[in-house]
C-alpha positions as a Markdown table, in Angstrom:
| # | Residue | x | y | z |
|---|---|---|---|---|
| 1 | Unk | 149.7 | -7.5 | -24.3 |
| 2 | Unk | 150.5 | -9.3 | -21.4 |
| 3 | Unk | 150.8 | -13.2 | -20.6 |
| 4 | Unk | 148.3 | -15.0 | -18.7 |
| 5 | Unk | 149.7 | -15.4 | -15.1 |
| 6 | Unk | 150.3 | -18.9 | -14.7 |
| 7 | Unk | 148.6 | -19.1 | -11.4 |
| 8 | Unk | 144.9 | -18.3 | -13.3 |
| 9 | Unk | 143.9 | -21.8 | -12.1 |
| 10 | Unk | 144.9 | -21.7 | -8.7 |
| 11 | Unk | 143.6 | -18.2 | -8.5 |
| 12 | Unk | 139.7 | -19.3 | -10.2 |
| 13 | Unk | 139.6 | -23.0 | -8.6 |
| 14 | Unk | 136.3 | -21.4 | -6.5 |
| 15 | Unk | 134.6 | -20.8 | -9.9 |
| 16 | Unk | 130.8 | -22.3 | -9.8 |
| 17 | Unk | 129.7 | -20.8 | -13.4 |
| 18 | Unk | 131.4 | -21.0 | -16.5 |
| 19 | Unk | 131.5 | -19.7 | -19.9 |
| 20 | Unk | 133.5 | -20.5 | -23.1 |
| 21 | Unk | 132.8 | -18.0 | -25.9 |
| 22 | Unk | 133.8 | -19.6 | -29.4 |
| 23 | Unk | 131.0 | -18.6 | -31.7 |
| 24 | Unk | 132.4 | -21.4 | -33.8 |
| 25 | Unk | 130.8 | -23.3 | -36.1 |
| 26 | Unk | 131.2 | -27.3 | -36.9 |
| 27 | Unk | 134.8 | -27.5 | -37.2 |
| 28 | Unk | 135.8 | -25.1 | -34.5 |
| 29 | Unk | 133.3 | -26.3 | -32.1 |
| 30 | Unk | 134.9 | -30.1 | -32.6 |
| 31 | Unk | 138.0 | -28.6 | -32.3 |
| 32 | Unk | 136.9 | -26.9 | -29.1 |
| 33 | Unk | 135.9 | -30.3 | -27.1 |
| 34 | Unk | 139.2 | -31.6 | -25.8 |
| 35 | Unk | 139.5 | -27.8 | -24.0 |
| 36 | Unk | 136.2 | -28.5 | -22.7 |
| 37 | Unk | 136.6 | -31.5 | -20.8 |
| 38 | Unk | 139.9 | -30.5 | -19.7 |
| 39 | Unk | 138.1 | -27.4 | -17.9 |
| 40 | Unk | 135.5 | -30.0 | -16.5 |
| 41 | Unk | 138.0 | -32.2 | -14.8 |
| 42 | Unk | 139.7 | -28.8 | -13.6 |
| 43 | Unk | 136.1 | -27.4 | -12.2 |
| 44 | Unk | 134.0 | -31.0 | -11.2 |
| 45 | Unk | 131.9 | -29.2 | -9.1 |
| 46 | Unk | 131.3 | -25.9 | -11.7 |
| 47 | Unk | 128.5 | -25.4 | -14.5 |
| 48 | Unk | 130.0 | -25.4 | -17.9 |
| 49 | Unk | 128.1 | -22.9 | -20.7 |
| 50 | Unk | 129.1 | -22.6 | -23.8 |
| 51 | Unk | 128.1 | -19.9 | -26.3 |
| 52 | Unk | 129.1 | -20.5 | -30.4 |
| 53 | Unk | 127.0 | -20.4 | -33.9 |
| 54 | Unk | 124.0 | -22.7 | -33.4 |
| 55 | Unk | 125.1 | -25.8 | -35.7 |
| 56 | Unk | 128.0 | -25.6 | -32.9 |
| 57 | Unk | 125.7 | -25.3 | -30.4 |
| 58 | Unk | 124.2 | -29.0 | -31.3 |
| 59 | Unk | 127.3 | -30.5 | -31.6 |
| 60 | Unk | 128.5 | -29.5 | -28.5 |
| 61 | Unk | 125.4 | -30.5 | -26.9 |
| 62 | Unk | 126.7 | -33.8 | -27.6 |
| 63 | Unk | 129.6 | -33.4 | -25.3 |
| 64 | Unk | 129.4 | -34.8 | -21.5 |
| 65 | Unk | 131.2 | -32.1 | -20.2 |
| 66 | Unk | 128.6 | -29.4 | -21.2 |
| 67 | Unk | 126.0 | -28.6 | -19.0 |
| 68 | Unk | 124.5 | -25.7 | -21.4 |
| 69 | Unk | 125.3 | -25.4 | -25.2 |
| 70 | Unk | 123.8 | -21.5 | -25.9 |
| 71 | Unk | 123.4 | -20.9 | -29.7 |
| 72 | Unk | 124.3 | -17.4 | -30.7 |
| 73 | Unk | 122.5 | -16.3 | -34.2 |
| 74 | Unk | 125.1 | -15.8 | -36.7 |
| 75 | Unk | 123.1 | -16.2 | -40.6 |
| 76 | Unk | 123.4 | -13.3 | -43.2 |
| 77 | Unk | 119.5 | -12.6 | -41.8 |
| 78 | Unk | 120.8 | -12.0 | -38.5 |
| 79 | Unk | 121.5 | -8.7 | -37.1 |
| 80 | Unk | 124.3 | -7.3 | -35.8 |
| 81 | Unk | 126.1 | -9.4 | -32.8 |
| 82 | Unk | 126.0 | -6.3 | -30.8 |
| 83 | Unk | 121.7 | -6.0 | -31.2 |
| 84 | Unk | 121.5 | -9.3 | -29.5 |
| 85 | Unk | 120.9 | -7.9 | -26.0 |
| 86 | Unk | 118.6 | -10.5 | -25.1 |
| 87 | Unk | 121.1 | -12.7 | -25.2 |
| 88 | Unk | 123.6 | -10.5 | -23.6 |
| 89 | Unk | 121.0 | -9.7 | -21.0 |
| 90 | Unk | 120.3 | -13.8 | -20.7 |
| 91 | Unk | 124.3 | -14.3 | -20.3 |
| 92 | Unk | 124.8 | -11.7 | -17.8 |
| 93 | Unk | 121.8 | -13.2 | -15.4 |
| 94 | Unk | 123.8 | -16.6 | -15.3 |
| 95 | Unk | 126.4 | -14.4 | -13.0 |
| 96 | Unk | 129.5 | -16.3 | -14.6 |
| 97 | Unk | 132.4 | -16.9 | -12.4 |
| 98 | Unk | 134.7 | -17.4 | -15.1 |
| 99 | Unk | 135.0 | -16.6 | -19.1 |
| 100 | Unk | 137.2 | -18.5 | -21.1 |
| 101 | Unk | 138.2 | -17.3 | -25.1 |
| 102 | Unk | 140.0 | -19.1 | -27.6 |
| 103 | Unk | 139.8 | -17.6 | -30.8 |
| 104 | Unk | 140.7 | -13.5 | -29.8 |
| 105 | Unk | 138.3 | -12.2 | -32.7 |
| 106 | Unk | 137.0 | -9.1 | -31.9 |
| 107 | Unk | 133.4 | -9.8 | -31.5 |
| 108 | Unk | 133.9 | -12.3 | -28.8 |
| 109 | Unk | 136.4 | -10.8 | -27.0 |
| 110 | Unk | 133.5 | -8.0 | -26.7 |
| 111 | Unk | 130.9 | -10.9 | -26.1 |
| 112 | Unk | 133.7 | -12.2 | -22.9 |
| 113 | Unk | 133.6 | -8.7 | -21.5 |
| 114 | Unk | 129.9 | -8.5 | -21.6 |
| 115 | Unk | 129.2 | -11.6 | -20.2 |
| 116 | Unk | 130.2 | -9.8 | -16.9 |
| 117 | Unk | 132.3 | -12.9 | -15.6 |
| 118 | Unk | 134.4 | -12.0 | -12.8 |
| 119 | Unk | 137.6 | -14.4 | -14.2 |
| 120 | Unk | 138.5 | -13.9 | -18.2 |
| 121 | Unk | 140.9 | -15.5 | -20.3 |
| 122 | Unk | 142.1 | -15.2 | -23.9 |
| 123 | Unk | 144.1 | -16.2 | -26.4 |
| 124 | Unk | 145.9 | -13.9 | -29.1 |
| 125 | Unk | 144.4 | -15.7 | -31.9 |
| 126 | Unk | 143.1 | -12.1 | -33.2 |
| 127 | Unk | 143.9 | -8.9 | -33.8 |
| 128 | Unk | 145.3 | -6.8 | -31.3 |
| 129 | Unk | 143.5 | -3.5 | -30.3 |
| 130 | Unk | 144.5 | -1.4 | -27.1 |
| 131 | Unk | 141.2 | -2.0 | -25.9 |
| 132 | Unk | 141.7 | -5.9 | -25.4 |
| 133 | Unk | 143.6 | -6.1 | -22.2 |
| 134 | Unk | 140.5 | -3.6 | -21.2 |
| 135 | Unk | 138.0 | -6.3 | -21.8 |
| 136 | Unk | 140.0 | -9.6 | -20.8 |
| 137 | Unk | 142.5 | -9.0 | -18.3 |
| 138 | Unk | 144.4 | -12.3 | -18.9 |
| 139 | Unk | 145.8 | -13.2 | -22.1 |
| 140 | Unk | 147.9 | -16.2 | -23.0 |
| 141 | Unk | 150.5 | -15.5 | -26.8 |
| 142 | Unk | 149.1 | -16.7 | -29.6 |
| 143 | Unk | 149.5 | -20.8 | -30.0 |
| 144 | Unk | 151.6 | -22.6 | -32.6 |
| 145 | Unk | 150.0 | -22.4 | -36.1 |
| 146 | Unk | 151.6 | -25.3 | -37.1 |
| 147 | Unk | 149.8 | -27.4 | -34.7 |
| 148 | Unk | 146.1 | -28.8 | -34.3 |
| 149 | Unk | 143.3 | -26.4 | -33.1 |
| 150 | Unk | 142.7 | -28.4 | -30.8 |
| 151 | Unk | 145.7 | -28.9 | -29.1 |
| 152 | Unk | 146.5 | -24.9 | -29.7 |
| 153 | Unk | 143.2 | -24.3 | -27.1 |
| 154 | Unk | 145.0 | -27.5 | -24.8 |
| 155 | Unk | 147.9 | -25.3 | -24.6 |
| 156 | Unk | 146.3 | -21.8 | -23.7 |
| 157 | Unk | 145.3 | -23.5 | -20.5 |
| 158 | Unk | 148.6 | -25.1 | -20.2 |
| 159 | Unk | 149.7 | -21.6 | -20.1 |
| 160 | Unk | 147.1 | -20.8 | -17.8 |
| 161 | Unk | 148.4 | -23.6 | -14.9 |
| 162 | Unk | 146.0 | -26.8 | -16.0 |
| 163 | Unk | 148.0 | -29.8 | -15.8 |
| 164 | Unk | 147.0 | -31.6 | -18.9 |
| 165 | Unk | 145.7 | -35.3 | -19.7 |
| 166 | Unk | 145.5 | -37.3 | -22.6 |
| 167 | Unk | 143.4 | -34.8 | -25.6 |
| 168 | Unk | 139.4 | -36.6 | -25.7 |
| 169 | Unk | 136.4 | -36.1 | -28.0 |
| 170 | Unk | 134.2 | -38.7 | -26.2 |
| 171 | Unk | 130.5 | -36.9 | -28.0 |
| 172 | Unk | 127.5 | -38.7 | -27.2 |
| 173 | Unk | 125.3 | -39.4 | -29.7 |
| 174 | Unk | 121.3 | -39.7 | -29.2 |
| 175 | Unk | 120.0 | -43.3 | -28.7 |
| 176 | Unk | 117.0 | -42.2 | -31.0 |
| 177 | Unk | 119.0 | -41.4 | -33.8 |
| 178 | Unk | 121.4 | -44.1 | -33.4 |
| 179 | Unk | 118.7 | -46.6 | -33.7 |
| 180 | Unk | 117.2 | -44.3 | -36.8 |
| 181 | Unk | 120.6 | -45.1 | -38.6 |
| 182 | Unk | 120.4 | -48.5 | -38.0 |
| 183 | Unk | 117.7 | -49.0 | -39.1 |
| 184 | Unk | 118.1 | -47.1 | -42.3 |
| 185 | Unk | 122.3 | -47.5 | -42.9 |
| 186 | Unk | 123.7 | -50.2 | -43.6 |
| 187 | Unk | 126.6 | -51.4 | -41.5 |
| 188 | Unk | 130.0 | -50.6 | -42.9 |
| 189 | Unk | 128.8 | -47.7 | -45.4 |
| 190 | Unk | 130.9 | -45.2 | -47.1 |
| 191 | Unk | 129.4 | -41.7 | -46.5 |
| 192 | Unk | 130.2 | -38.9 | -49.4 |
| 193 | Unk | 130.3 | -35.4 | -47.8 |
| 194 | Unk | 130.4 | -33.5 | -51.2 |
| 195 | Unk | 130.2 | -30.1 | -50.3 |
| 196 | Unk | 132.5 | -27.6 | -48.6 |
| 197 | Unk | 130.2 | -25.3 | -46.4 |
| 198 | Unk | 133.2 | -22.5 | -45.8 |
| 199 | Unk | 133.6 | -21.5 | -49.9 |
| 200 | Unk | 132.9 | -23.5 | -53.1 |
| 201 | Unk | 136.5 | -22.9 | -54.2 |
| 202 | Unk | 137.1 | -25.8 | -51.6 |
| 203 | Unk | 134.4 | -28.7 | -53.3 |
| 204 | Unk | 136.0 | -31.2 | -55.4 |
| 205 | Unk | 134.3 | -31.1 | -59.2 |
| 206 | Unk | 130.5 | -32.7 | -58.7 |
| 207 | Unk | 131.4 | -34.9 | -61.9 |
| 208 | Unk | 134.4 | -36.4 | -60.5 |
| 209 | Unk | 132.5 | -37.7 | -57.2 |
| 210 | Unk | 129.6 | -38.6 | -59.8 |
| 211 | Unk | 132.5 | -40.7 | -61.2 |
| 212 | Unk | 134.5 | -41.8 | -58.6 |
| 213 | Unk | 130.7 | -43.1 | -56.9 |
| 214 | Unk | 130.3 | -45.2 | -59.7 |
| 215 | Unk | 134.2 | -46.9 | -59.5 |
| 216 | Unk | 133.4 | -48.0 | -55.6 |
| 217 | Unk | 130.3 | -49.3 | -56.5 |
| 218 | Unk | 131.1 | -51.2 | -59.2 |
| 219 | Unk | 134.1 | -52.7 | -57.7 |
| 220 | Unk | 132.6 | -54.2 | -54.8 |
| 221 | Unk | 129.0 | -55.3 | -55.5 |
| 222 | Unk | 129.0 | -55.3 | -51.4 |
| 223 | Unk | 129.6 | -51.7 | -51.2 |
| 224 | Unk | 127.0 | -48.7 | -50.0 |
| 225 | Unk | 127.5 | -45.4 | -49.8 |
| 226 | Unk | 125.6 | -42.3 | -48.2 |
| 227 | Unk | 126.2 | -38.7 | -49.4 |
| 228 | Unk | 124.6 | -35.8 | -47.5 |
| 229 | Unk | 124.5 | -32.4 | -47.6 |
| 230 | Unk | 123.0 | -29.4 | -45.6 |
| 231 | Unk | 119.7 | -28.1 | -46.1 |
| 232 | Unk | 120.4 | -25.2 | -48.3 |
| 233 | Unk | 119.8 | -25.0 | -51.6 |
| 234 | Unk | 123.2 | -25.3 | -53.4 |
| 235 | Unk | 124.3 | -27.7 | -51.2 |
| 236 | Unk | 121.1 | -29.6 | -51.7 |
| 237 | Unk | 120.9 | -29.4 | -55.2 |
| 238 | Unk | 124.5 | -30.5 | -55.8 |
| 239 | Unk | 123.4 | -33.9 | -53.8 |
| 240 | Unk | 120.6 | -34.2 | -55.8 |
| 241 | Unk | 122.5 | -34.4 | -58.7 |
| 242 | Unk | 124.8 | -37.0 | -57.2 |
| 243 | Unk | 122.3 | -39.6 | -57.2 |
| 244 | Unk | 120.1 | -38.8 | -60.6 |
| 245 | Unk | 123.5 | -39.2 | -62.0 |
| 246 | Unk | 124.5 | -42.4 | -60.0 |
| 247 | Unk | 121.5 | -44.1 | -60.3 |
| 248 | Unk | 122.1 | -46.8 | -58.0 |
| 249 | Unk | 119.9 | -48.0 | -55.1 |
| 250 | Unk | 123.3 | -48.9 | -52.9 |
| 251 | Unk | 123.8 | -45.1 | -53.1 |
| 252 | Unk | 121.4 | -42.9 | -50.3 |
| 253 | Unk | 121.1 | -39.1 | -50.3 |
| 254 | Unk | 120.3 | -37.5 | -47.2 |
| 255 | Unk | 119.8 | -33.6 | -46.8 |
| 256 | Unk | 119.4 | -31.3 | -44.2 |
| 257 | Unk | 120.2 | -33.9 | -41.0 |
| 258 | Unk | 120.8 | -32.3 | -37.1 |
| 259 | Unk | 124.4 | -33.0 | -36.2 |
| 260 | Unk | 123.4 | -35.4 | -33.8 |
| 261 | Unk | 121.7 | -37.6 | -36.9 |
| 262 | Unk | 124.6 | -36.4 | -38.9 |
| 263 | Unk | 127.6 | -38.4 | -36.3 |
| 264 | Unk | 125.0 | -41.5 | -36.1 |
| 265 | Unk | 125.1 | -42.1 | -39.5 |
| 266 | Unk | 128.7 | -41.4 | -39.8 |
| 267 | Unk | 129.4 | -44.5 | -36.8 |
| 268 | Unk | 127.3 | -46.9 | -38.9 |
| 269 | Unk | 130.4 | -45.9 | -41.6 |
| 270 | Unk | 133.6 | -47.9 | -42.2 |
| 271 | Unk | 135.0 | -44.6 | -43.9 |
| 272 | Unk | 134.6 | -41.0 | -44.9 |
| 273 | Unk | 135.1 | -39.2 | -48.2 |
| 274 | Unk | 134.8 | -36.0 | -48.1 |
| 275 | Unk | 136.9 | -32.2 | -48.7 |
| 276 | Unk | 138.0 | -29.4 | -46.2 |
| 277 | Unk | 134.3 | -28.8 | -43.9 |
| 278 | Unk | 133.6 | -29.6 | -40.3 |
| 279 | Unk | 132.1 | -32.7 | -41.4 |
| 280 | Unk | 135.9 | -33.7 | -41.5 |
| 281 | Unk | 136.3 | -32.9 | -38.0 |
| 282 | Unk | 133.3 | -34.7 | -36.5 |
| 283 | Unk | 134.4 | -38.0 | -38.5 |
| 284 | Unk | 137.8 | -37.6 | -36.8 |
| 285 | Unk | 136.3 | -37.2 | -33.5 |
| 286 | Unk | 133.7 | -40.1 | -33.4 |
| 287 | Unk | 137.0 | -42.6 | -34.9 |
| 288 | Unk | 135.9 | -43.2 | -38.2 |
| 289 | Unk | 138.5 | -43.1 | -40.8 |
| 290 | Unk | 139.2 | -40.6 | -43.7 |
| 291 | Unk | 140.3 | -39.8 | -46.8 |
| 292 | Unk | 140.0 | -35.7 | -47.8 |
| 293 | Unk | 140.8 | -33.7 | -51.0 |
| 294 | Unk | 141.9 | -30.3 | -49.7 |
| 295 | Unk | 142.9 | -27.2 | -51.6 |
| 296 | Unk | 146.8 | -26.1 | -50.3 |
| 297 | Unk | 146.3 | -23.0 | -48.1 |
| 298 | Unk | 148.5 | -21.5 | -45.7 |
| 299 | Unk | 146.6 | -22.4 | -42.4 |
| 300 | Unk | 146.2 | -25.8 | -43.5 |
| 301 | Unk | 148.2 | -27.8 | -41.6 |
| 302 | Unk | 145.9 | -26.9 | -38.0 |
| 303 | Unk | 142.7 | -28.6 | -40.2 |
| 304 | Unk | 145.0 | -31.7 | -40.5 |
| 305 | Unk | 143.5 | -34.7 | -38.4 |
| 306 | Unk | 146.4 | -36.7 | -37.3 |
| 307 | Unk | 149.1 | -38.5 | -39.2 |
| 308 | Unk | 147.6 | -42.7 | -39.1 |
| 309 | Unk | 147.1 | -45.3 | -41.0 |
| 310 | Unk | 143.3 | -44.2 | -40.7 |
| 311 | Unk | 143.4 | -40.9 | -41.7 |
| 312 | Unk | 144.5 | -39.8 | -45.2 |
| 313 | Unk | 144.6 | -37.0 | -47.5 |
| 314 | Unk | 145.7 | -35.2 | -51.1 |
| 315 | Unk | 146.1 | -31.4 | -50.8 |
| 316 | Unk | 146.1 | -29.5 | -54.5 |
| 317 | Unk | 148.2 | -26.2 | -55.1 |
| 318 | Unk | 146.1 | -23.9 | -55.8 |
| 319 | Unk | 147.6 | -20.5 | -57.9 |
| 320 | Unk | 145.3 | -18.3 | -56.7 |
| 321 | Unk | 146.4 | -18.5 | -53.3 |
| 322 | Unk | 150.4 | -18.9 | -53.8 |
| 323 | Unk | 150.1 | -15.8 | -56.3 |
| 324 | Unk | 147.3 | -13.8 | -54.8 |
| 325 | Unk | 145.5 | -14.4 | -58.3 |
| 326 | Unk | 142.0 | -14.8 | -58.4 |
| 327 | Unk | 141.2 | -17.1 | -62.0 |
| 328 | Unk | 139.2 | -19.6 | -59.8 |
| 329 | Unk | 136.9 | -17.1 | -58.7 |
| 330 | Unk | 136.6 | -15.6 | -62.0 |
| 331 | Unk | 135.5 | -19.0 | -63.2 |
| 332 | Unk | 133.7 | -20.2 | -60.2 |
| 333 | Unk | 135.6 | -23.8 | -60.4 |
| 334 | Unk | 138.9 | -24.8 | -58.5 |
| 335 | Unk | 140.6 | -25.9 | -61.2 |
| 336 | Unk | 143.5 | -27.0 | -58.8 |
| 337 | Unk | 140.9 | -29.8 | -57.2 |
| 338 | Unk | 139.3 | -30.6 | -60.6 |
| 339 | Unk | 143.2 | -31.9 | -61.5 |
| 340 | Unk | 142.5 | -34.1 | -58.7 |
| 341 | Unk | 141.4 | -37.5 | -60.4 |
| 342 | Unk | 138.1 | -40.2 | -59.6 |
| 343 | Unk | 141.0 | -42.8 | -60.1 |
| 344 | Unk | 143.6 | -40.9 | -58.1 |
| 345 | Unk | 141.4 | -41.2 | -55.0 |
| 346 | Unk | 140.1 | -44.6 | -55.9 |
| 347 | Unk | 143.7 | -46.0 | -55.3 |
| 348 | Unk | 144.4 | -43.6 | -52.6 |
| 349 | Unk | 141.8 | -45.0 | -50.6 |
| 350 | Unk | 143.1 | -48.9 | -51.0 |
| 351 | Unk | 145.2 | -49.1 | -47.8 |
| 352 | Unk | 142.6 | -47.8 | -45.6 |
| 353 | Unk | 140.8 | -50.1 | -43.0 |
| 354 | Unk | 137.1 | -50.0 | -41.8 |
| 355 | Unk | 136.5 | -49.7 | -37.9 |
| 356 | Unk | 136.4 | -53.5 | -38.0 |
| 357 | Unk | 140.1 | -53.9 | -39.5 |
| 358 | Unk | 139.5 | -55.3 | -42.8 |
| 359 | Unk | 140.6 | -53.8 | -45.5 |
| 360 | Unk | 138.3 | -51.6 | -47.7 |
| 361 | Unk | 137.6 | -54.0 | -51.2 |
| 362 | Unk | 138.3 | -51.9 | -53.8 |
């Protein structure tokens, strides 16, 4: 397949109307934002559209540089991409200028195409089919695995002639729900993200957060945590059980919040505790520190947020995926994360430091 000319800058600068199609969720779209705001500085006087899962759709409605966040439905309830054609027919009334693709999946390199943008770009993230230089005409080699997501999507429009600046986040987060946190966080809160949203093989045992809840608290009588959790059922009832087994009025539960509640309540936080989910991601991006518990996995080091003082994690090697096994699955429990200890985090987390710079009392 061949390379993306490097003149596809110089060759689009006239572009008025454009479209990235990610159809990421959480993570992906967080991962997504530094490309976005380098095509904004690149276009100033161009629309920017974006089209991804609709939990990506609000957090990138928190991004400056987006002038139109499109949610595309993407739940088990939802039918096929390829039925959505009043979306497609919505899309191709915008009379895009220019299509930009990061992932190369096969659905969105078929949702580019039909978007009808004169200019498309891709990336070979995907698999390759002899229809895709069809579809996209441009096409930049697939990225480094080995470094961030984000900084893989800088580089396909490196490839593509951008000259680029410093990587940025910079989301914007509602004044109404900032002032709805403060009001109901305390300042300086540690927030429990519990659940892993991509596969329960990924969650840290519930009775070890129960546990490791119950050390922070009792070591610092200053100390108050938040856990939350999506609105679904599992995910909800797993927080419930956090906090009838806490018991502790310095320890909130909150279900089911927007993304934009969701990064409000993470600022009011002086760090994050959490596993492998795009909750992970948006902490990173709004500068609050973390600590994670992942599960070892080949494409891990891309989910990685970068090597500081404020960011911190302990990975578990997992059997089932260095022998192709399957014995977690089998007894729906990661048995890898579970040999993960409450006190082996509790002194992991020692040398981190709050936004403020003091040092966490544990």
């Amino acid at each position: 397949m061949p390379s993306a000319p490097a003149n596809f800058y110089e060759r689009t600068k006239s572009a008025r109307k454009i479209i990235v199609v990610d159809l990421g969720f959480l993570g992906d779209s967080v991962h997504l934002v530094p490309a976005l705001w380098e095509i904004k500085r690149h276009y100033p006087e161009a629309q920017l559209h974006t089209l991804s899962a609709p939990v990506g759709a609000e957090l990138l409605g928190l991004a400056p540089c987006v002038d139109r966040a499109r949610a595309f439905p993407l739940t088990p309830q939802s039918p096929a991409w390829w039925r959505h054609w009043d979306i497609i027919g919505a899309l191709r009334r915008e009379k895009y200028d220019a299509a930009f693709n990061f992932s190369g999946s096969d659905r969105t390199i078929f949702l580019t195409a039909l978007t009808g943008a004169k200019w498309r770009l891709a990336h070979e993230g995907g698999r390759r089919h002899f229809w895709n230089h069809w579809l996209i005409a441009n096409w930049v080699a697939r990225q480094d695995p080995g470094i961030a997501v984000y900084e893989q999507r800088r580089q396909v429009l490196a490839a593509a002639g951008f000259a680029l600046e410093p990587a940025r986040f910079d989301l914007r987060v509602p004044e109404k729900a900032r002032e709805s946190a403060a009001a109901h966080i305390p300042a300086n809160s540690i927030h429990l993200s519990i659940n892993a949203a991509s596969t329960p093989l990924n969650e840290w045992p519930l009775e070890n957060w129960i546990e490791l809840a119950r050390m922070i608290l009792k070591s610092d009588p200053a100390a108050h945590l938040v856990a939350t959790a999506a609105a679904n059922a599992r995910e909800s009832a797993r927080l419930e059980r956090l906090g009838g087994a806490v018991r502790d009025a310095r320890l909130v539960c909150l279900p089911g919040l927007n993304i934009g509640q969701l990064a409000a309540l993470l600022q009011r936080c002086r760090l994050h505790l959490g596993l492998d989910s795009g909750v992970l991601h948006l902490a990173v991006a709004l500068g609050v520190p973390t600590f994670t518990i992942f599960r070892k996995s080949p494409g891990m080091r891309k989910w990685l947020p970068p090597a500081s003082l404020q960011h911190k994690y302990l990975a578990a090697g997992c059997r089932c995926i260095e022998e192709g096994r399957n014995d977690c699955q089998v007894r729906g429990r990661p048995e890898c994360l579970a040999a993960i200890s409450p006190e082996d985090v509790f002194e992991a987390i020692r040398p981190l430091r709050p936004i403020s710079g003091q040092h966490l009392k544990l």
